[in-house]
C-alpha positions as semicolon CSV with decimal commas, in nm:
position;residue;x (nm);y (nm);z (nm)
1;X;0,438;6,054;2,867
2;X;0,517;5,751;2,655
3;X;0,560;5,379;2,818
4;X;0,766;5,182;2,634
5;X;0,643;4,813;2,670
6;X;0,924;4,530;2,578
7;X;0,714;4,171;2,420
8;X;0,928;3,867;2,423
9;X;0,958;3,755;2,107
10;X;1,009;3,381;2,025
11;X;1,062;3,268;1,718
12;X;1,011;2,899;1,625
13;X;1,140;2,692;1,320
14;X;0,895;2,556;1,169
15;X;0,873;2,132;1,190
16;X;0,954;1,958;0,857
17;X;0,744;1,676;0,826
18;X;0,893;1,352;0,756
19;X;0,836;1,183;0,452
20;X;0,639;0,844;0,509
21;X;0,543;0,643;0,213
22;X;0,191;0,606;0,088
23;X;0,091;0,273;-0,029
24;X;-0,227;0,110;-0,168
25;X;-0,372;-0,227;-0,088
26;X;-0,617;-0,369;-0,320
27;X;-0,736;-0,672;-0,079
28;X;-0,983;-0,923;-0,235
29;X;-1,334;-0,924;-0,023
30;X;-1,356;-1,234;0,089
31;X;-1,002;-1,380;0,200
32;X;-0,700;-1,053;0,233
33;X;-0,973;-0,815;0,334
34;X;-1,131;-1,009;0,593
35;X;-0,783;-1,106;0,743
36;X;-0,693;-0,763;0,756
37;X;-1,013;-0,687;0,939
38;X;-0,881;-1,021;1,170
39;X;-0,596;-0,819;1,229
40;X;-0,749;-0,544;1,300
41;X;-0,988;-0,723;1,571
42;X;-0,708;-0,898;1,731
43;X;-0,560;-0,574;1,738
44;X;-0,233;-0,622;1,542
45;X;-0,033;-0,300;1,462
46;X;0,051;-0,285;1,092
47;X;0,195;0,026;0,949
48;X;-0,047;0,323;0,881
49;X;0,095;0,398;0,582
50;X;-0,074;0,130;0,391
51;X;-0,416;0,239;0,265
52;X;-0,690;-0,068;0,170
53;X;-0,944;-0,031;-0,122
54;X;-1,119;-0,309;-0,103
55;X;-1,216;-0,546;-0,435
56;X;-1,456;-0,785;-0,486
57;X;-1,166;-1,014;-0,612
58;X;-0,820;-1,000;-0,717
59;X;-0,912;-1,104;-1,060
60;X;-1,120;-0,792;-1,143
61;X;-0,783;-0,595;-1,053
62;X;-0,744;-0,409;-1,394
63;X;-0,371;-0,345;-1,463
64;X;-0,517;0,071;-1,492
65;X;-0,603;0,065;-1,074
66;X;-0,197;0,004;-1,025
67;X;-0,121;0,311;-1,273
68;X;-0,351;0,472;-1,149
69;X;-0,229;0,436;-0,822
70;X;0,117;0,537;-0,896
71;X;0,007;0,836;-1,087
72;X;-0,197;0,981;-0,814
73;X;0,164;0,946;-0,590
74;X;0,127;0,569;-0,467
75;X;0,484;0,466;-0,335
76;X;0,387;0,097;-0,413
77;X;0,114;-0,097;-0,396
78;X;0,006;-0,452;-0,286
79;X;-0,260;-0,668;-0,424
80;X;-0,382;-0,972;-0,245
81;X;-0,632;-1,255;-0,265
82;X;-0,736;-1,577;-0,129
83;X;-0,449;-1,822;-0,196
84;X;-0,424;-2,004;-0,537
85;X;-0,704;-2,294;-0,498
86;X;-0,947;-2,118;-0,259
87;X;-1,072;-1,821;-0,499
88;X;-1,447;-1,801;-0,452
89;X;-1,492;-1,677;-0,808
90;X;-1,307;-2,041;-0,900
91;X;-0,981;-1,864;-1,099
92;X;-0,978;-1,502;-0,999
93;X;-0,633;-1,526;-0,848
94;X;-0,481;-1,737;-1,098
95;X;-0,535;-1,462;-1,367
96;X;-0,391;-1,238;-1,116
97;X;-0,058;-1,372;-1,104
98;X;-0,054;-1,389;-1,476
99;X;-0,135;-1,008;-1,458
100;X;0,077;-0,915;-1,160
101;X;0,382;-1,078;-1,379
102;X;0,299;-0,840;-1,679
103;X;0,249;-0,524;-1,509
104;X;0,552;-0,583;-1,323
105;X;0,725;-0,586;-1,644
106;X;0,503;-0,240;-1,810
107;X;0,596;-0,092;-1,475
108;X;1,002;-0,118;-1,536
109;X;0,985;-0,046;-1,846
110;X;0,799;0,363;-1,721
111;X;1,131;0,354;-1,496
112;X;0,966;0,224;-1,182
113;X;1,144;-0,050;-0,959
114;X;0,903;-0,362;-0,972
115;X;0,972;-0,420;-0,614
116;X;0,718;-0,182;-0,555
117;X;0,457;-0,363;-0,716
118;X;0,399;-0,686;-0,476
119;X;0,142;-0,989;-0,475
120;X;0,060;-1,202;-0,154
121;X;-0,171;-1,432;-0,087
122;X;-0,355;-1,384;0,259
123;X;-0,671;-1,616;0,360
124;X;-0,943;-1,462;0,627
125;X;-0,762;-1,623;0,903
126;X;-0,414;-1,490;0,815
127;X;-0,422;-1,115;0,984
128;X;-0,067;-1,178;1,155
129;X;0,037;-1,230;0,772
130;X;-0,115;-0,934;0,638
131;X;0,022;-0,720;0,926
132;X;0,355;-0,838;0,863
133;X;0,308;-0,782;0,464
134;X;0,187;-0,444;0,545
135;X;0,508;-0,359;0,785
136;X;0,727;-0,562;0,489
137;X;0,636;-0,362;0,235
138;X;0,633;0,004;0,425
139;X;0,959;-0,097;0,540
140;X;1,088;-0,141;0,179
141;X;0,921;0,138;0,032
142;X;1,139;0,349;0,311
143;X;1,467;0,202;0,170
144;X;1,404;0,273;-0,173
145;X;1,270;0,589;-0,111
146;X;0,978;0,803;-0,277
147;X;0,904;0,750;-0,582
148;X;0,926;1,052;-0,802
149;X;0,735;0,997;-1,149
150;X;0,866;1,225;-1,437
151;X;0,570;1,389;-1,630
């Protein structure tokens, strides 16, 4: 004597993720990353897509970091330091926007927008600025869309 048993089947489609852009922060030590941690304490939302690595200024950013960066599937990236005139290592920042302004240019000419290459200045007691870069910039990086390197 057989029993025939009936299962109900259901069969789910599967969830595509979203795409969300991924985007790295180089924040000097003493002025962005400490207003980030500000914002942070004070409990400011800024958009989890923005990763920090934190520098000991935004001088020692080598132009390699921000390929880097890219190459390992960076969407853009932000680098920030204490505002031009309060860098504790005296110039740090000035030869950062000298920098910023070349690799800008290196990064347009691999085919990459330069908008997604941005320099702020945020001081420790600036975390409602950084929280609004950080929303700026996700916000942007979701209009242009990901960026897809050719190799």
């Amino acid at each position: 004597m057989a029993i025939a048993v009936e299962h109900e089947v259901s069969v789910e489609t599967p969830k595509v993720k979203e795409w969300e852009p991924r985007i790295i922060a180089f924040l000097c030590n003493w002025c962005s990353y400490t207003g980030a941690d500000l914002a942070g304490i004070s409990r400011i939302q800024w958009d989890p897509s923005v990763s920090i690595v934190r520098v000991m200024c935004s001088g020692r950013m080598d132009p390699t970091f921000v390929a880097k960066a890219f190459q390992l599937g960076a969407d853009g990236v932000i680098i920030s330091g204490c505002h031009p005139g309060d860098c504790h290592y005296q110039e740090g920042n000035y030869k950062t926007l000298r920098r910023v302004h070349l690799m800008k240019r290196l990064i347009a000419g691999f085919g990459i927008n330069p908008d997604r290459l941005r320099l702020v200045w945020v001081s420790a007691s600036e975390g409602d600025q950084w929280a609004e870069t950080a929303n700026d910039m996700a916000r942007e990086m979701r209009s242009l869309g990901q960026l897809r390197l050719e190799t």
